[in-house]
C-alpha positions in Angstrom: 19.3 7.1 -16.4 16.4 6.4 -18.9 14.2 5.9 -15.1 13.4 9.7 -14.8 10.9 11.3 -17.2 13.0 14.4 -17.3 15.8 12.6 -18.5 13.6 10.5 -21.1 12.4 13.7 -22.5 16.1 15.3 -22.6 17.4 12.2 -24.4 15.0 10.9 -26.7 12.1 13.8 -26.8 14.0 16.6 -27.3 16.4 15.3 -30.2 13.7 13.9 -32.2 11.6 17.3 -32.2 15.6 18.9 -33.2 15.5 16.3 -36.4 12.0 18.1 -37.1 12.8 21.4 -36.1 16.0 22.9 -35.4 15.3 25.7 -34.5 13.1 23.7 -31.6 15.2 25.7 -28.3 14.8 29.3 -29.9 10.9 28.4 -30.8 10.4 26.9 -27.8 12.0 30.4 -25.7 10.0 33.0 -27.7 6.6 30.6 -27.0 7.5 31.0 -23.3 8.1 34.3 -23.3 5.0 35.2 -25.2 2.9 33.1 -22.3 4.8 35.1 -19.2 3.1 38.4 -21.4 0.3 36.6 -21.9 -0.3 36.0 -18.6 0.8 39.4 -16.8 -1.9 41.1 -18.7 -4.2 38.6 -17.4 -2.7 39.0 -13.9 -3.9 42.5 -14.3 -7.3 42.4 -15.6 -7.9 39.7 -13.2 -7.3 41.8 -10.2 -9.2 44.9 -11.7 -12.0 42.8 -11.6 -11.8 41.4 -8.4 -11.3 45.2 -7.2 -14.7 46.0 -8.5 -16.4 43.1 -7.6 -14.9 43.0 -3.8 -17.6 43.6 -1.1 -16.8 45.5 2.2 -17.5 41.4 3.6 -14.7 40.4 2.2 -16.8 38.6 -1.2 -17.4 39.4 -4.7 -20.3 40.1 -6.6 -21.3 36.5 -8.1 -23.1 38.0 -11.1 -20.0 40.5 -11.9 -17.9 37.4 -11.8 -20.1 34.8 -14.0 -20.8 37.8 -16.8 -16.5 38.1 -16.7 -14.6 36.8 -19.5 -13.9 33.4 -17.9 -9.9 33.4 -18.2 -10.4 36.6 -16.2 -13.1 35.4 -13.6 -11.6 32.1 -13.0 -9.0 34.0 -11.8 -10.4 36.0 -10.0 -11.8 33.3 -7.8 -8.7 31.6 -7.9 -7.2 34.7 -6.1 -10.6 34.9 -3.3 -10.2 30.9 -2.9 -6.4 31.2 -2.0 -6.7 33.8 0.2 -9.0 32.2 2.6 -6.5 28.6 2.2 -9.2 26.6 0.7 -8.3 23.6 -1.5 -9.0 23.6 -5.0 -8.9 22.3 -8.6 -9.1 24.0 -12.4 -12.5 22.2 -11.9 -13.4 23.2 -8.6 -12.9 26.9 -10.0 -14.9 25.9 -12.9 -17.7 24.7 -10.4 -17.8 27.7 -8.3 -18.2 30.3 -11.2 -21.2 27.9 -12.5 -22.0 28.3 -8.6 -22.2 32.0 -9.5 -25.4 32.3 -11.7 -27.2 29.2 -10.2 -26.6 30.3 -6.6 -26.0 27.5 -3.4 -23.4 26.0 -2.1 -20.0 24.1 -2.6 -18.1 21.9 -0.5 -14.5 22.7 -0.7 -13.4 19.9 1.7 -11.2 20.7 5.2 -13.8 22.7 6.2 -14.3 25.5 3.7 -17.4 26.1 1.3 -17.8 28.4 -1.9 -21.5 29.9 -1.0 -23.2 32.3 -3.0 -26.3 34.6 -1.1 -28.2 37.4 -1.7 -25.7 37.9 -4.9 -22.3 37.5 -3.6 -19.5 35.2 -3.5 -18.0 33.8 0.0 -15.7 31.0 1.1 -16.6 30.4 4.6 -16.5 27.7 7.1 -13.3 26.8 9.7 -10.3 24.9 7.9 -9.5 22.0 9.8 -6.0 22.2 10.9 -3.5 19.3 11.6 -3.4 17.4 15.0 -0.8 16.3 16.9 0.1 14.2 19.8 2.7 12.9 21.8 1.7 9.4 22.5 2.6 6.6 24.9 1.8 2.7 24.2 -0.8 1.9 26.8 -2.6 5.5 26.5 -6.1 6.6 25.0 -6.1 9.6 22.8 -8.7 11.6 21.6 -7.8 12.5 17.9 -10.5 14.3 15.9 -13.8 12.6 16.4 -11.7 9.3 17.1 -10.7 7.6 19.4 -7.2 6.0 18.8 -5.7 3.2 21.8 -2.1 2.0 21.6 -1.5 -1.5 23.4 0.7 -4.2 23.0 0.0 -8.1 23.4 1.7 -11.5 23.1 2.8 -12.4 19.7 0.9 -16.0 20.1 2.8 -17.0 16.9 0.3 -14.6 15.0 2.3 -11.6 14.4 1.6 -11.2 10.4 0.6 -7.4 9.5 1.9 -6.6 13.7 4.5 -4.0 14.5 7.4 -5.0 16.7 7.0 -1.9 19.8 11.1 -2.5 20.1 11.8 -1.4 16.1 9.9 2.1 17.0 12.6 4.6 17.7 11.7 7.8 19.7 8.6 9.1 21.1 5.0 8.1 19.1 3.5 10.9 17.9 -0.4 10.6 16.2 -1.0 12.7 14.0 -2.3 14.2 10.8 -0.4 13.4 6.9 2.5 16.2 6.6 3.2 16.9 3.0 6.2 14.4 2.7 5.4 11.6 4.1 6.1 7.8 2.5 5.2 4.4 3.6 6.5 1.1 2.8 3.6 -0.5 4.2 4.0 -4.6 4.8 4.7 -7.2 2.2 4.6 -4.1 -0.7 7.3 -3.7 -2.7 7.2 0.1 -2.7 7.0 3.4 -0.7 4.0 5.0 -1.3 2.8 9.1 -0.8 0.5 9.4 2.2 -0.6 12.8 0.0 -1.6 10.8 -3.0 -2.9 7.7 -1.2 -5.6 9.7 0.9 -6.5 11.8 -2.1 -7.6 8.7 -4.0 -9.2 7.7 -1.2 -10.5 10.1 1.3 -13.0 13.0 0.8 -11.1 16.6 1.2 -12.7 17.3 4.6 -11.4 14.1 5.8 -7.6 13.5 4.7 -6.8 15.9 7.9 -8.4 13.1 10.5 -6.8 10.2 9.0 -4.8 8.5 11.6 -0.9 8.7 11.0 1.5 7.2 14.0 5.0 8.4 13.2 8.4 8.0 15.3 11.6 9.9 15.2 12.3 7.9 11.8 9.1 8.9 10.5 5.6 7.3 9.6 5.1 3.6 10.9 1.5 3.3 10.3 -1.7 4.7 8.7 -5.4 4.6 9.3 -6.8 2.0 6.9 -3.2 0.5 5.5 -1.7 -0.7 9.1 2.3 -0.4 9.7 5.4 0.0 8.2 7.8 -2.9 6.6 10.4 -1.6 8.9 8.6 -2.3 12.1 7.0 -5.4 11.5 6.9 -8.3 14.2 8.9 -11.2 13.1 10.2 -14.1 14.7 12.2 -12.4 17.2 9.1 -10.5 18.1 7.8 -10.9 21.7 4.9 -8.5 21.8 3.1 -6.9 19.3 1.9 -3.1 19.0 -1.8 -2.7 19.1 -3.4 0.3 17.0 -7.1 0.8 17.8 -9.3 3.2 16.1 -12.9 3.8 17.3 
């Protein structure tokens, strides 16, 4: 099927870059295996210089870094942002090595910061970690800073955008986005990633505390986008399910 990029490539890419170049496949193997050189030797003078600019605090001499080759120091920080499980970007690394000879601060988002003090290099802060909760409908749940009520009321007729409590199957749960999760929301033709939808519209720090309700099927509702096409209220509908966020 012409749908999937990697068979669009394999069918039409790849045999048009043949009629150019036949010997595309053997070109394309030495390039790659050329880059995996490439990039050991990097590996390795990237984690020399870490070594000498690693502190007994656990950070690295900002000023050692900046003055580094930057293929080399980017690395470097790459390696010091990983191991304390911030989030970050090719620019975000970029940011924090300018951060490096100007000195301050950098938010990272989920609760970590690039500082540099005094002449060194830290991530610090506490990484917010996901939430969870076994919910009932009629309860009040602390989640975050929020607070997040489940109730249920008469349809009244008015039951666009609702969820039907009946469709829900299992126990509630609130919680925080896990890496897979989709959403049909109501009246869109497709499934959406929670991931990418908070990304484009959440700041870092706050993806984590965005309110998810998910069932033994999986995610029925998110914070800001309401419920699921497959627990909607209909017709059939004789209460509606209630998600309050304050």
């Amino acid at each position: 099927s012409q749908d999937y990029s990697r068979n669009r490539i394999r069918h039409s890419a790849v045999p048009a870059l043949k009629a150019i170049n036949p010997s595309l496949e053997k070109t394309f193997a030495g390039t790659l295996e050329n880059l995996r050189e490439d990039a050991g030797l990097l590996k390795t003078l990237s984690d020399e210089l870490f070594e000498k600019a690693e502190t007994e605090g656990g950070g690295l001499d900002a000023k050692m870094i900046y003055r580094a080759q930057s293929a080399l120091s980017l690395r470097a920080i790459k390696r010091l942002t990983e191991q304390s499980g911030a989030q970050y970007n090719r620019y975000t690394l970029m940011r924090i090595r300018e951060l490096c000879e100007s000195g301050g601060r950098l938010t990272l988002g989920n609760g970590r910061y690039a500082t540099v003090k005094n002449g060194l290099l830290y991530i610090d802060g506490e990484p917010v970690k996901p939430l969870r909760i076994e919910a009932e409908i009629g309860g009040q749940y602390m989640f975050f800073e929020k607070t997040v009520r489940l109730f249920t009321r008469d349809t009244d007729k008015n039951y666009s955008g609702c969820a039907d409590p009946d469709k829900i199957n299992g126990r509630i749960i609130i919680r925080s986005r896990a890496g897979a999760d989709r959403i049909k929301f109501i009246g869109k033709a497709h499934s959406v990633s929670l991931k990418k939808l908070f990304q484009s519209e959440l700041a870092s720090q706050d993806r984590l505390k965005a309110v998810v309700l998910s069932d033994d099927d999986g995610p029925f509702f998110a914070e800001g986008h309401g419920f699921s096409e497959r627990v909607k209220a209909d017709r059939e509908t004789k209460t509606v399910l209630i998600c309050k966020i304050s």
